[in-house]
N, C-alpha and C positions, 0 to 999 in steps of 0.2 A: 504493500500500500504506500510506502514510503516512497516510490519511487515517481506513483505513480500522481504524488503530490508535488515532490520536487518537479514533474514535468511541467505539471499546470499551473504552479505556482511561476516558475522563469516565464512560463507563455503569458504570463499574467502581469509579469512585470511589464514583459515586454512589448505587448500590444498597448501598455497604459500606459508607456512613454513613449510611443508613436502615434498614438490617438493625442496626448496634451500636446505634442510638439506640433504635430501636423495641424490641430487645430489652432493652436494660439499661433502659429503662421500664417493659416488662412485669415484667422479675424484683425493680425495688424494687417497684412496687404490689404482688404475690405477697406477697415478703417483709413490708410495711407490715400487711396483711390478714393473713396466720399470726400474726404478733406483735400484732397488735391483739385479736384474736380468742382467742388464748391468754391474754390479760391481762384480757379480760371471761372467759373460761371460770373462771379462776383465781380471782377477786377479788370478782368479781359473778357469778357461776352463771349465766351467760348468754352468748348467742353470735348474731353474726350470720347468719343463717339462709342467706343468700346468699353467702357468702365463698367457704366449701366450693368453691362452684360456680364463683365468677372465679376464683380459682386453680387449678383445674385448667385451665378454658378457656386462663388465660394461661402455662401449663405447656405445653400444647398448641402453643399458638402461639409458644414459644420454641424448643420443639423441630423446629419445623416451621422456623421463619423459620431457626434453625440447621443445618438439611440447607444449605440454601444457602450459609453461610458454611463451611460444611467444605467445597463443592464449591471454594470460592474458596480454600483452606488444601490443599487438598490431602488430606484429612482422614480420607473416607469411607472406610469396609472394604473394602481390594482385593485380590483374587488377584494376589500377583506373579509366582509360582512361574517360572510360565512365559518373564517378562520377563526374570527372573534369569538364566535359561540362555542368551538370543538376545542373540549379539554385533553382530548388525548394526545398526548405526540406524536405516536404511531400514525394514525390516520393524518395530521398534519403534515407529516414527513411525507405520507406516500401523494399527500396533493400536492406538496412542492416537488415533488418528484414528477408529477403529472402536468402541472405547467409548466417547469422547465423543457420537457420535453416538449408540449403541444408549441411552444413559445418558438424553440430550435426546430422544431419539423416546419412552422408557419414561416420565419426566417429563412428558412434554408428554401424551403418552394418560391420565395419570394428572390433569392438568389439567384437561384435556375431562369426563371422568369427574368431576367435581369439581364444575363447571360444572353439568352434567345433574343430577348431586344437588342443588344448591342451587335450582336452579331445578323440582326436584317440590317440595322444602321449601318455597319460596315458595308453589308451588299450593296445600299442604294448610296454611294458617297454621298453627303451635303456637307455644304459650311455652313458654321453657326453664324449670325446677320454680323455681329458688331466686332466681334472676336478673329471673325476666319480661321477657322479653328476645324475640322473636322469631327459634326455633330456626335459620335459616338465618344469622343472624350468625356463631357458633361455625362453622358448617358452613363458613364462606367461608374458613377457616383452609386448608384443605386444600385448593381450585384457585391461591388467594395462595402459601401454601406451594411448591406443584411449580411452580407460576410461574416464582419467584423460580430455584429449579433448574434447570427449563429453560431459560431464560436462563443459568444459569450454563456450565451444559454447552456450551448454544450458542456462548458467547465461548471457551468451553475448544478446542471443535472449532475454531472458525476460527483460532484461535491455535495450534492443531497444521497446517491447513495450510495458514496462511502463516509458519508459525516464528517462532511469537512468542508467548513468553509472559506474558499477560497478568497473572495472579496472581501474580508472582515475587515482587513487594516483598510479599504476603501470606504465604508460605510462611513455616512454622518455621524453617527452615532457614536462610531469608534473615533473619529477625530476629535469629537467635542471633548468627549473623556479623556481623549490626549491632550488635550489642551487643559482640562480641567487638572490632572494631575500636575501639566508643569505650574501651574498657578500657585498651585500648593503649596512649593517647593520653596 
């Protein structure tokens, strides 16, 4: 079992500092292009004609790349109603065991689908209007995206059963009480 936590645990490290880095890159180039842009609309009556278009794309792919780090936080919108009421663990466990997977199967078919899109995109070349960019780059956002979720879910599942969880030093919950203990100090 130990092994097969050190695997998940480095995959864990590692996809969570490719996910913070890639996104807080994408959100200062956003940010750098709305303030650039706004300072040529303002000053000089002009604007770059493609910005528009990176920043959304890169809105897209933060939001996207960020499903996954909620899945690792713990984060996403969930019914608990029903957890709330069941005192047993057992059956707790075997329903986290049952979302994680319906979560990672919905993710992963959603990958597949993602895949299938970008590969007609490629059949029918297009450029994107403002960018000129060949439209399946953008589109790669969305099988990268549920990837990245799939995978997350996946470690979530195995981590429910073999009882262990793998996200714990990610949760809020765990940060706060890290924080709470250095106050202490």
């Amino acid at each position: 079992m130990s092994s097969v936590k050190k695997f998940f645990s480095a995959c864990n490290k590692g996809l969570s500092q490719a996910e913070t880095i890639s996104i807080a890159i994408a959100l200062l180039i956003a940010t750098f292009m709305i303030t650039i842009n706004v300072i040529y609309r303002v000053f000089f009556d002009k604007a770059f004609s493609w910005s528009d278009e990176l920043v959304r794309y890169l809105i897209i792919y933060v939001t996207l790349i960020g499903c996954s780090g909620c899945v690792r936080r713990k984060e996403h919108i969930a019914i608990d109603i029903v957890a709330a009421f069941i005192k047993n663990k057992k059956v707790l466990r075997v329903m986290a065991v049952a979302v994680s997977l319906i979560c990672a199967v919905f993710s992963g078919i959603i990958t597949v689908y993602g895949v299938q899109l970008v590969l007609k995109v490629i059949r029918f070349p297009q450029m994107t209007a403002g960018l000129r960019i060949p439209q399946y780059i953008p589109y790669l956002m969305v099988p990268i995206g549920f990837l990245l979720m799939t995978l997350r879910y996946a470690q979530e599942f195995v981590g429910h059963l073999i009882g262990v969880d793998f996200f714990a030093a990610d949760h809020p919950s765990a940060q706060t009480e890290e924080l709470e203990e250095r106050s202490d100090r």
